[in-house]
N, CA, C and O atoms as a GROMACS GRO file, in nm:
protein
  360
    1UNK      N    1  -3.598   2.861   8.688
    1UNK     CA    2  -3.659   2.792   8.798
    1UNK      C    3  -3.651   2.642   8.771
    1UNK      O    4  -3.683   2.582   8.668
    2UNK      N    5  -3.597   2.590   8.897
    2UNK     CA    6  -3.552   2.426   8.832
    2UNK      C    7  -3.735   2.351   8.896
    2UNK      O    8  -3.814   2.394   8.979
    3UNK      N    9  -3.736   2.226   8.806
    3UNK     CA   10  -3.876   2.230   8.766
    3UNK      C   11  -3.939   2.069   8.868
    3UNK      O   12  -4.046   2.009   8.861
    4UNK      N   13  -3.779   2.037   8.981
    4UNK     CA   14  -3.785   1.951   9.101
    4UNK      C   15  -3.863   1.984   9.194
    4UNK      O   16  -3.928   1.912   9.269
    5UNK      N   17  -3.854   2.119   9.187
    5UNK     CA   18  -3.876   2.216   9.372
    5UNK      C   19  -3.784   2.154   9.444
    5UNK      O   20  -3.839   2.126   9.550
    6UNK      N   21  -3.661   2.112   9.446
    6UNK     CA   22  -3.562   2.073   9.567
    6UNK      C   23  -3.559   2.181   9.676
    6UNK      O   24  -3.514   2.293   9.652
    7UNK      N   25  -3.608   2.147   9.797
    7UNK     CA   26  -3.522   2.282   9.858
    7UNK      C   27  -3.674   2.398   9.940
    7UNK      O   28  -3.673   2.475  10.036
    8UNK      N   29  -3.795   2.349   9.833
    8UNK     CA   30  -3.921   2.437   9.858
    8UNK      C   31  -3.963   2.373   9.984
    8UNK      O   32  -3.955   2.257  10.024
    9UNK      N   33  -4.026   2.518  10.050
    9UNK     CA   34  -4.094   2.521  10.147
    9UNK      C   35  -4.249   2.543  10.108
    9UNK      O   36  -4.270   2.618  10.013
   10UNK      N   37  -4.381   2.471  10.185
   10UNK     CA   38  -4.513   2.523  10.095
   10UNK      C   39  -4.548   2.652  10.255
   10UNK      O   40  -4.507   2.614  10.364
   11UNK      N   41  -4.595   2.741  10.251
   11UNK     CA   42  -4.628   2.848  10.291
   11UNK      C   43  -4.749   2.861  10.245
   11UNK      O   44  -4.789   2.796  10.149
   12UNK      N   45  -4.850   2.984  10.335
   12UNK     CA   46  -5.000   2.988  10.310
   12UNK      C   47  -5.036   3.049  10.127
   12UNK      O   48  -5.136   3.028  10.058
   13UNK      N   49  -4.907   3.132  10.094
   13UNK     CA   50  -4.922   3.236   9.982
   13UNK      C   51  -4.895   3.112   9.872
   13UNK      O   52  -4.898   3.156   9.757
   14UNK      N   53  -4.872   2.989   9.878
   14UNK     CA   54  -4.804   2.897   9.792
   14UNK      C   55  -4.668   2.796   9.796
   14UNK      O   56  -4.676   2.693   9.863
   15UNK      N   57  -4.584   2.817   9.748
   15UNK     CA   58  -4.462   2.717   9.749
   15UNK      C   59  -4.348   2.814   9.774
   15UNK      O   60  -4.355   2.901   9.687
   16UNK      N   61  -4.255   2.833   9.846
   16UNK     CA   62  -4.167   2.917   9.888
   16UNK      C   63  -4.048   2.860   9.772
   16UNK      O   64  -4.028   2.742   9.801
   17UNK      N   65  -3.990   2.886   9.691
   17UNK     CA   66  -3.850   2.816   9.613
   17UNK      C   67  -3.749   2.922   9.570
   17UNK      O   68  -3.783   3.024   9.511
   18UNK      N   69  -3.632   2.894   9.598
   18UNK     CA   70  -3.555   3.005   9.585
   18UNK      C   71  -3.594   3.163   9.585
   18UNK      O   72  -3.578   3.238   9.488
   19UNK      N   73  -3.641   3.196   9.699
   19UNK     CA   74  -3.710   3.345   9.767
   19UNK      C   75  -3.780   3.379   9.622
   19UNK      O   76  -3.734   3.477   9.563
   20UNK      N   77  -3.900   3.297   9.553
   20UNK     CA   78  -3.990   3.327   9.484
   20UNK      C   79  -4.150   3.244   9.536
   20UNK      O   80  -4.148   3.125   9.565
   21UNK      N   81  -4.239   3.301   9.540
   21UNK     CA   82  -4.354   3.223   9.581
   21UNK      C   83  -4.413   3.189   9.468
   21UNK      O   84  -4.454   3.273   9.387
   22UNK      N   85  -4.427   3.022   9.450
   22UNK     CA   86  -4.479   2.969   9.322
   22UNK      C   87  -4.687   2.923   9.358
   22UNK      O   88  -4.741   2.837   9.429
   23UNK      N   89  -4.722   2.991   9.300
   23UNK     CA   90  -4.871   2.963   9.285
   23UNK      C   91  -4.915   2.859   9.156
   23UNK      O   92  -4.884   2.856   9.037
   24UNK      N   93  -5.014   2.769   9.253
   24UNK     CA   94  -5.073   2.679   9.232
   24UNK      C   95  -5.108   2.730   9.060
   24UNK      O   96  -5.123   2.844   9.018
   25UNK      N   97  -5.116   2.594   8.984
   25UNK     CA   98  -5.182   2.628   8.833
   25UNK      C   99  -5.306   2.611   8.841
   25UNK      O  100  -5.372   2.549   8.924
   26UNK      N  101  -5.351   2.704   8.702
   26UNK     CA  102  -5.493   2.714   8.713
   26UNK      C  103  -5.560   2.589   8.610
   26UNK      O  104  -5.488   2.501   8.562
   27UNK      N  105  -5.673   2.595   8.592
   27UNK     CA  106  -5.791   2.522   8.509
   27UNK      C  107  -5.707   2.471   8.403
   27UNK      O  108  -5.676   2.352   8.395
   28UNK      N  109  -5.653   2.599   8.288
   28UNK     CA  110  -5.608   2.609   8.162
   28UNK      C  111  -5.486   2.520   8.187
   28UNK      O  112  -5.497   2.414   8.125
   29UNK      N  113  -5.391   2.527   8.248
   29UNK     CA  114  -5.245   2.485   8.288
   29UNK      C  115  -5.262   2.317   8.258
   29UNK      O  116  -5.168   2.245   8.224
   30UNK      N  117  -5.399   2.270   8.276
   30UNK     CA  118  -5.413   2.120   8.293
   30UNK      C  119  -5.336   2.056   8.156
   30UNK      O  120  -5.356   2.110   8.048
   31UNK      N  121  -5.266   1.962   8.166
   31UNK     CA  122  -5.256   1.852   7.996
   31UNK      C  123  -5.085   1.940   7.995
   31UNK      O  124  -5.011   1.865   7.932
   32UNK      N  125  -5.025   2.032   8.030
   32UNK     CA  126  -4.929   2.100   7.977
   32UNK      C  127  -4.784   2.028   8.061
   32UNK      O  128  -4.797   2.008   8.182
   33UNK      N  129  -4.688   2.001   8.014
   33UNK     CA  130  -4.593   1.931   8.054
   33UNK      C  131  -4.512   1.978   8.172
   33UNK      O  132  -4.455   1.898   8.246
   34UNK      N  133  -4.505   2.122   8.193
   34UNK     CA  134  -4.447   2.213   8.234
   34UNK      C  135  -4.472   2.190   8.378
   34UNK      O  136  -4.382   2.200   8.461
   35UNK      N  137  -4.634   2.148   8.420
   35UNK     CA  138  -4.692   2.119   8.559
   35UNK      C  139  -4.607   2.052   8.630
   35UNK      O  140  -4.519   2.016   8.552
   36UNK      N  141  -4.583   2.013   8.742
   36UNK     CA  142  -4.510   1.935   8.843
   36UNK      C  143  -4.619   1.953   8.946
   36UNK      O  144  -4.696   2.049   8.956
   37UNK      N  145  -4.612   1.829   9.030
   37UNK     CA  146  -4.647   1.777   9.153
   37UNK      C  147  -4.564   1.861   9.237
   37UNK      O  148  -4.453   1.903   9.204
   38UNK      N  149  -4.642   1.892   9.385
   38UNK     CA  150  -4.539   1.921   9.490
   38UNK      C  151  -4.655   1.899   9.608
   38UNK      O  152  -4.762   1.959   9.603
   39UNK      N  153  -4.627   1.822   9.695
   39UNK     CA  154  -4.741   1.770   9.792
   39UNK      C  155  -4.875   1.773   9.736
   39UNK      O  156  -4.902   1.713   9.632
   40UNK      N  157  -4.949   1.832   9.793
   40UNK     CA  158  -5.096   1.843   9.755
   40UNK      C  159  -5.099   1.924   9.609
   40UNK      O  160  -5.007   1.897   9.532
   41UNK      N  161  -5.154   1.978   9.586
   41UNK     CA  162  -5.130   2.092   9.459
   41UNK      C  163  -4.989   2.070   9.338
   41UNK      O  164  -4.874   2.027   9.346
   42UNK      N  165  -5.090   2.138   9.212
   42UNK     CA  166  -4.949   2.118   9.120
   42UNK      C  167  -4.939   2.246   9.087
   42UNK      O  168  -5.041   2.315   9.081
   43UNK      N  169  -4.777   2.315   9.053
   43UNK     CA  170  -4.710   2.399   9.020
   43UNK      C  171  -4.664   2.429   8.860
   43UNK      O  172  -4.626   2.326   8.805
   44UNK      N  173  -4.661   2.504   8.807
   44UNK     CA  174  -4.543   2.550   8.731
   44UNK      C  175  -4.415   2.531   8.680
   44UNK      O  176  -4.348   2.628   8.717
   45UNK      N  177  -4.355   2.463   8.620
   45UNK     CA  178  -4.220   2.452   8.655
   45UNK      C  179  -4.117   2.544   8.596
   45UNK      O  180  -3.996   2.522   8.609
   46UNK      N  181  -4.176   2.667   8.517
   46UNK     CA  182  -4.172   2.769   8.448
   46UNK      C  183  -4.186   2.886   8.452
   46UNK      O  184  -4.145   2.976   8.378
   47UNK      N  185  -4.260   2.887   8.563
   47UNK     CA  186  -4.336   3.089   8.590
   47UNK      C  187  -4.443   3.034   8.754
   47UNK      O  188  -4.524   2.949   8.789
   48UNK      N  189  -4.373   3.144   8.802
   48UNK     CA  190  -4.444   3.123   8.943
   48UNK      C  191  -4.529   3.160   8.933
   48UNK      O  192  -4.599   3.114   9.023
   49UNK      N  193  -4.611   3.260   8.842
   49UNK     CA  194  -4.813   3.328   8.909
   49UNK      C  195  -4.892   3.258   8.772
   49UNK      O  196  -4.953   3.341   8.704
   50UNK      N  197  -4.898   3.112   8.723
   50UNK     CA  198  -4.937   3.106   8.595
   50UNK      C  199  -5.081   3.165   8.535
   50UNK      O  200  -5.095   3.173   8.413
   51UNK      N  201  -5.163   3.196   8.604
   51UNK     CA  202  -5.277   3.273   8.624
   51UNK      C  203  -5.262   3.411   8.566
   51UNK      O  204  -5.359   3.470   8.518
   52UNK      N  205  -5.161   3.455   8.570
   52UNK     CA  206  -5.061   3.594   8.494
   52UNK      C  207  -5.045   3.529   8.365
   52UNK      O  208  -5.074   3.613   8.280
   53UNK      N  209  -5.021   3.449   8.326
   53UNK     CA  210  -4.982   3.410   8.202
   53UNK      C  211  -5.078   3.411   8.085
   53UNK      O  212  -5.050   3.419   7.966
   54UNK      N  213  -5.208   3.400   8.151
   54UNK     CA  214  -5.303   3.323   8.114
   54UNK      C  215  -5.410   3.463   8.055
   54UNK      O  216  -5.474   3.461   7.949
   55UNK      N  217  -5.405   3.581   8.160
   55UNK     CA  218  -5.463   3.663   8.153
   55UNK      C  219  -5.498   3.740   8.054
   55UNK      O  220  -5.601   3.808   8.063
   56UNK      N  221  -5.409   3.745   7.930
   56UNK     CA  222  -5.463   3.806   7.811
   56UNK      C  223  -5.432   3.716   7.704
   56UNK      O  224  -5.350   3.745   7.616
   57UNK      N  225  -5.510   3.583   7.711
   57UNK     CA  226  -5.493   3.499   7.601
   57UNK      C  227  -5.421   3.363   7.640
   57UNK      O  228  -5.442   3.333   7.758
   58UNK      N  229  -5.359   3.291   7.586
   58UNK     CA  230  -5.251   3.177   7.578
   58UNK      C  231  -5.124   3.225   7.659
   58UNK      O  232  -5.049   3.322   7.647
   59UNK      N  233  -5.132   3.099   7.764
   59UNK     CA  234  -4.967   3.121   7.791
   59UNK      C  235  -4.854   3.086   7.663
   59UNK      O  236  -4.857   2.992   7.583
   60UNK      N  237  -4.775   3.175   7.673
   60UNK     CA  238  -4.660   3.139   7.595
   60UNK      C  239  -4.539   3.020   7.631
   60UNK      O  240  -4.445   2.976   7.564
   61UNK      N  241  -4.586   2.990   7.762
   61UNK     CA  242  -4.531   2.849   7.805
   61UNK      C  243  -4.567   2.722   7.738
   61UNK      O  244  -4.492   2.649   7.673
   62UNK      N  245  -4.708   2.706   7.765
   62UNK     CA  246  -4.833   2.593   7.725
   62UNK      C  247  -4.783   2.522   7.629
   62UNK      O  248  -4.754   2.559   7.515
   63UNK      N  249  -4.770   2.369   7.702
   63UNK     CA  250  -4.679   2.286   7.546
   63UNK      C  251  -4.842   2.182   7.490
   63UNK      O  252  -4.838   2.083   7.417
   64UNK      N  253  -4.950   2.235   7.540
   64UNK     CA  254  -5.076   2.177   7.563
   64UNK      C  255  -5.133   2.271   7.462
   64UNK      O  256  -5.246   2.231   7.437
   65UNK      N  257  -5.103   2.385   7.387
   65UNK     CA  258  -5.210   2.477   7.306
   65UNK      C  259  -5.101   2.508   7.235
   65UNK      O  260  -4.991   2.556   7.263
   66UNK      N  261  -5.188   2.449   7.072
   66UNK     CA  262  -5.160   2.457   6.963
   66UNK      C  263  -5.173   2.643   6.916
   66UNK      O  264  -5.262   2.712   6.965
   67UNK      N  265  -5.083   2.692   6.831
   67UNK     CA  266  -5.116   2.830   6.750
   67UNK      C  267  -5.272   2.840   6.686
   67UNK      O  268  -5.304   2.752   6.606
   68UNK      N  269  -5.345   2.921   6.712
   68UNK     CA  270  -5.480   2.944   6.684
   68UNK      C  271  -5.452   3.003   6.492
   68UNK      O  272  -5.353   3.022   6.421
   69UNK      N  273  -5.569   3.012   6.478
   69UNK     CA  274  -5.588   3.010   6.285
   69UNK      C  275  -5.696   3.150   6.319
   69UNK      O  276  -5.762   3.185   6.417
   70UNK      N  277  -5.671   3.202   6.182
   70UNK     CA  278  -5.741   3.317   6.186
   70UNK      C  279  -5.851   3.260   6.107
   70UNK      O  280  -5.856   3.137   6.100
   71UNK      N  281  -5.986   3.366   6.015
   71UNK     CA  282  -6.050   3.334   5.942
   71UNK      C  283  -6.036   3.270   5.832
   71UNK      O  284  -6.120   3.187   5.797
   72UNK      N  285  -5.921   3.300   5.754
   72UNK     CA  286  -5.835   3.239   5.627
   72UNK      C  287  -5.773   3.076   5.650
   72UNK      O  288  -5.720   3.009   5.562
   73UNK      N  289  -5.789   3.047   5.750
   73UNK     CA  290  -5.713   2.924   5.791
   73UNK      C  291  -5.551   2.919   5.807
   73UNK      O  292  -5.492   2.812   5.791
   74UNK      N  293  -5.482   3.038   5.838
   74UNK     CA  294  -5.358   3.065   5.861
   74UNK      C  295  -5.324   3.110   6.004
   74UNK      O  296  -5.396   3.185   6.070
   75UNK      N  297  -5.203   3.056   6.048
   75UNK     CA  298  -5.157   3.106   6.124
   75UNK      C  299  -5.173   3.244   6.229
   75UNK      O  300  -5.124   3.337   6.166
   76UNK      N  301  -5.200   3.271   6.302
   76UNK     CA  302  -5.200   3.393   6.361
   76UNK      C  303  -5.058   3.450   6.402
   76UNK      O  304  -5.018   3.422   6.515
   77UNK      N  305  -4.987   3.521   6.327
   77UNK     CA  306  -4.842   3.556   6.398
   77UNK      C  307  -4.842   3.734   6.482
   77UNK      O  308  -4.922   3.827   6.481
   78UNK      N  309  -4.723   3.712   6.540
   78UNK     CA  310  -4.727   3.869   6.580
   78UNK      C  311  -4.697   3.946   6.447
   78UNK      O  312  -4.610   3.902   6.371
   79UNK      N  313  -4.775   4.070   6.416
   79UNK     CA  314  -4.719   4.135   6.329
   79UNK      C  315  -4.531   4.181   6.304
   79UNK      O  316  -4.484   4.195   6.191
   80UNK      N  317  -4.453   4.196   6.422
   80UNK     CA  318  -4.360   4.262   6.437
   80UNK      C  319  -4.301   4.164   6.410
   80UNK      O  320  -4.220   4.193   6.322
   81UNK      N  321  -4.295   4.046   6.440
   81UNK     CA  322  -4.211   3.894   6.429
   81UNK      C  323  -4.231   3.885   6.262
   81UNK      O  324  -4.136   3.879   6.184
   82UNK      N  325  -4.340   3.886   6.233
   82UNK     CA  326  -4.378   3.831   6.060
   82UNK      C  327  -4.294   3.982   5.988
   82UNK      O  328  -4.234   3.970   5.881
   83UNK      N  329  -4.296   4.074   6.037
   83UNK     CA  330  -4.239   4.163   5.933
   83UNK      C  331  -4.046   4.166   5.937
   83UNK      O  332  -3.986   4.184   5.831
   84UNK      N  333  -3.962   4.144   6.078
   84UNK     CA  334  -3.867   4.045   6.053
   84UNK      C  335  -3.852   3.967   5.957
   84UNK      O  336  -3.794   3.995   5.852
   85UNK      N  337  -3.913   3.842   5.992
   85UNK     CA  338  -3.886   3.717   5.902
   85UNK      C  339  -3.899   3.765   5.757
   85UNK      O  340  -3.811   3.738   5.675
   86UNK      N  341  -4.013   3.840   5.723
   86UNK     CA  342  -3.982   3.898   5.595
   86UNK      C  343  -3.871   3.971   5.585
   86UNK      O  344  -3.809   3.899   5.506
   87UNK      N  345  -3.812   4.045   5.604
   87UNK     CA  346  -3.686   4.152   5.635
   87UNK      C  347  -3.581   4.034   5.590
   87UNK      O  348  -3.522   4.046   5.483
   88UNK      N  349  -3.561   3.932   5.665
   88UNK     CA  350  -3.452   3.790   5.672
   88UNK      C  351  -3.473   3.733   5.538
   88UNK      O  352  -3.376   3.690   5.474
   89UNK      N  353  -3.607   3.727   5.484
   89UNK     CA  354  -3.649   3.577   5.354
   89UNK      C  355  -3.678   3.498   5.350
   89UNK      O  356  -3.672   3.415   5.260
   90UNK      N  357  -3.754   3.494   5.531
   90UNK     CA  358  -3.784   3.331   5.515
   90UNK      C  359  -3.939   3.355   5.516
   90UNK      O  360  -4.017   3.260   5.506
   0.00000   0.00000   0.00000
């Protein structure tokens, strides 16, 4: 999704752009680079429902939210990713 809107129409459901309807960002979305202006309201320039993104935790977009720390003061990784990288050596 190019991150101009060239071309968008705004419609009641949101921003019409290449036959995808882009919805307005939410609360969390604020400070993140990814946002764009488009008339009134700001967008996404990344994922049209960002409210979906958001829903079980951190977007994986968000250039605004740092990796969270567990109790130990480390990293939180996915298990499946960390047992890879071990697999590799790094």
């Amino acid at each position: 999704m190019s991150a101009n809107f060239e071309g968008a129409v705004k419609t009641a459901e949101g921003v019409l752009f290449n036959g995808v309807i882009c919805q307005p960002v939410v609360e969390k979305c604020e400070g993140c680079d990814r946002t764009k202006q488009f008339e009134d309201a700001t967008y996404c320039g990344s994922y049209a429902q960002p409210a979906a993104k958001w829903a079980l935790g951190a977007c994986n977009f968000a250039t605004h939210v740092k990796a969270s720390l567990d109790k130990q003061g480390k990293v939180k990784l996915n298990p499946l990713k960390a047992s890879k990288r071990a697999a590799k050596g790094r």
